[in-house]
Phi, psi and omega in degrees: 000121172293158185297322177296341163323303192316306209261346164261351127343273189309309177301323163321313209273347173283294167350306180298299233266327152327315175310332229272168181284327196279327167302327156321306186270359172296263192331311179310305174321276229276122178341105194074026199049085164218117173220180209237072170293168196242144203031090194258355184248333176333123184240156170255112177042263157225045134320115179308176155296143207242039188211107147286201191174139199185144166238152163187218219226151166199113194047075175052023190224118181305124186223116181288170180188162167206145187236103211288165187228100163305328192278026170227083164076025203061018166089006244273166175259142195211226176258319200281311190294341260217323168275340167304291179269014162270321162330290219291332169311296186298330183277343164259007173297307201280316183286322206067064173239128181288204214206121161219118207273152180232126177237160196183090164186147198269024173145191171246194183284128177278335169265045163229025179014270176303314186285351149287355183267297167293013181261275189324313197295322173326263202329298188342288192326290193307296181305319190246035167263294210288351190288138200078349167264326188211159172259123181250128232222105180268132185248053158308121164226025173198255170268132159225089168211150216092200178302015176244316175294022153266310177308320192271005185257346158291332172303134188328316174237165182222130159240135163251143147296096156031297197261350172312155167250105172240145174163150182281354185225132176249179176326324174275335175285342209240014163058069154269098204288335205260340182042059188276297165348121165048023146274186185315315185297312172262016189257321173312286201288348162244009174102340204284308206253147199273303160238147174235140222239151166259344181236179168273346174310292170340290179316330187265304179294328176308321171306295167311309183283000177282315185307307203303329175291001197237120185293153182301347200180151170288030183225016173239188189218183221230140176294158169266099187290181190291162178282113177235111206304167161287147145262080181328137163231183196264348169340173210227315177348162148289334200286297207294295186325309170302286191323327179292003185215331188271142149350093152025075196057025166267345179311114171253086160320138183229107191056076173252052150225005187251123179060071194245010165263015131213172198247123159241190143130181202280135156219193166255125169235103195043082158055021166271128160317148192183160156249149203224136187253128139202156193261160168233132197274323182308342208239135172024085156029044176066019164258193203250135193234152186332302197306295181290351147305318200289346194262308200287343154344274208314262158041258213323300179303323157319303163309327193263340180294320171264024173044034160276121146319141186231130160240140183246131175234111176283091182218110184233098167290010168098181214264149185328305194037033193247157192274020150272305178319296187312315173270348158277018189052065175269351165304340173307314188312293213278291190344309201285327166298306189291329181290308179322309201283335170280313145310329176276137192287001204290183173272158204232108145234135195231140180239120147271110184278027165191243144264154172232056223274112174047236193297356181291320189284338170307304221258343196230020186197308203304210145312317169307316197281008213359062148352149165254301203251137169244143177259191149179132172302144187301324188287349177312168186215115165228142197189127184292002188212164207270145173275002164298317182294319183295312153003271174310330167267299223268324170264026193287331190275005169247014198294319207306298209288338169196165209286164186289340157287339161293327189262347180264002175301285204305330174293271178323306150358285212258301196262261206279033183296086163004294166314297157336296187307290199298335179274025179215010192065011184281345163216187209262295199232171158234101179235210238239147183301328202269328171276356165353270190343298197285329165310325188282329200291329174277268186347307157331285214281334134316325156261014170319333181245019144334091189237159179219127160264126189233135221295168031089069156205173165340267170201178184250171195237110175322140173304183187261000000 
């Protein structure tokens, strides 16, 4: 082939590859749209590939990715995409760079039958050698189902777009006249998707800004943006809790429509990345219910992997403990919270705002979770028994004479009491609503060269 033969190839073959969809979203992803694609000529016979691949930069951190192509054979997975996007897993293995998968494919190729089996298990294998090494980020924007929703549900976050599909079955095999099976909305309600997106642009940004917030690996730390203070508000709410410590609109929630009596996901505290736990007393009388121990468990864990500080603001009347929790096992739940919190090595501050009742302050404040720093608010409760019941025990030769709201004032007052607490070290300090902000932020910068030696094993193994 002469060269100008050569060089009017190429231009078709750039000219074609403009079209494609998944490079589009590729341009959206990656900073001013620019990126370095990888194998950029690979084919399924005489086909294109049904994946692109590519690095470049987001919000100024280098980042692999791949973008599956519906409009090509149906995105289908087969051997050649299937060697495209383990590539990319090893190059960020090698490099610490994250990793963001965009999937749009009904499924793998049936005629390449077993090696399309052995295709998915590589990739399983590859996403969980790197999990806790790089942070990893699923863009469903179009079909993810089968052996393809196990890959994109290994990434740390999972984001959809409104109209996507994730599931291992979809509505039709599993015969849902409602066509309920894998969408955005239950994918929301069961936890499997982190954010729903209503479009997909919206969804890629939602995804950037989860990055900006992320360090490139577990041996780096996540930049520091500009300082924008916090704006307190005076509410009772989680949304107020959250207001008392975080940045200015920096707060990303992560899976709120799953476990939704508390609030996790990522912020900023005077422009530093934390990750932020709070319970909400409005939702089932303040207590903490299975489903949302199991998302700040993951949370918890999620952070430590990546050495993000988790500060908790904490106001809990403790666990469901009614006998539909009790036969779904929620003690798995709270175990599997309490371990998450015991185990992780990240700096630990927990503020109590309101109440902190029996097992919330065990799991999420005491000794068990080993805090490094406990806050409290003046106005906080802390108690090993909810306080009417302790009430009824401590004050029972007084119930007849005077009421029961006068003896559980004095039981806060007095036994449960902040004060109480800090005089006995269950807590550091007590301040004030309006310095939170600035108190975590000093805590924070005390523990920043935070290291721990932790004994000589595998892993530990989390309840089921």
């Amino acid at each position: 082939m002469s060269f100008e033969n050569g060089k009017t190839r190429l231009e078709n073959e750039l000219a074609s590859a403009k079209e494609s969809v998944a490079r589009t979203r590729l341009q959206s992803l990656f900073d001013s749209g620019v990126f370095a694609e990888l194998d950029r000529f690979a084919k399924n016979g005489d086909n294109p590939c049904e994946v692109v691949t590519a690095f470049g930069t987001v919000s100024g951190t280098g980042v692999y990715a791949f973008s599956q192509d519906s409009s090509i054979l149906s995105g289908a997975m087969g051997r050649v995409q299937a060697a495209k996007i383990k590539r990319v897993y090893e190059l960020a293995a090698k490099t610490g760079a994250p990793v963001v998968g965009i999937y749009d494919s009904k499924g793998a190729h049936m005629d390449e039958g077993m090696d399309a089996l052995g295709a998915y298990g590589e990739l399983i294998l590859a996403s969980s050698n790197i999990s806790g090494v790089v942070p990893q980020i699923s863009l469903v924007l179009g079909s993810c189902i089968g052996s393809a929703a196990i890959l994109a549900d290994l990434a740390d976050v999972v984001v959809m777009s409104k109209t996507a599909e994730l599931c291992v079955s979809s509505a039709f095999i599993v015969g849902d006249k409602d066509k309920l099976v894998g969408t955005a909305e239950i994918a929301a309600k069961n936890g499997t998707a982190s954010i729903v997106a209503v479009t997909e642009q919206e969804a890629i940004e939602k995804a950037v800004a989860v990055m900006s917030l992320l360090p490139a690996n577990n041996l780096s730390t996540a930049f520091t943006a500009d300082y924008v203070p916090a704006v307190p508000t005076d509410g009772n709410g989680v949304d107020d809790l959250i207001s008392a410590i975080a940045d200015d609109k920096s707060f990303i929630e992560l899976g709120r429509e799953y476990g939704s009596c508390s609030k996790v996901g990522l912020a900023r505290i005077e422009g530093n990345s934390v990750g932020v736990v709070a319970t909400d007393s409005n939702k089932n009388e303040g207590k903490l219910c299975g489903n949302a121990a199991d998302k700040i468990a993951r949370f918890v864990r999620f952070c430590d992997a990546f050495s993000i500080p988790v500060v908790t603001m904490l106001d809990c009347a403790g666990f469901m403990g009614n006998k539909d929790a009790e036969l779904n096992g929620e003690v798995k739940a709270i175990a599997k919270l309490t371990h998450a919190y015991a185990e992780a090595t990240t700096p630990k501050i927990t503020v109590i705002a309101g109440q902190a009742i029996g097992a919330a302050y065990i799991a999420m404040a005491g000794r068990a979770c080993n805090a490094d720093v406990v806050f409290a608010w003046p106005n906080a409760v802390v108690s090993s028994l909810e306080t009417m019941t302790a009430v009824q025990l401590m004050y029972k030769d007084r119930l007849g004479q005077e009421s029961r709201e006068s003896l559980e004032s004095e039981y806060i007052n007095t036994v449960a009491s902040p004060f109480t607490a800090a005089s006995t070290g269950l807590i550091d300090d007590i301040i004030l609503r309006e310095e939170t902000a600035d108190r975590v932020s000093e805590a924070l910068t005390m523990m920043e060269s935070k290291r721990v030696s932790t004994m000589n094993k595998k892993h530990s193994n989390i309840p089921l």
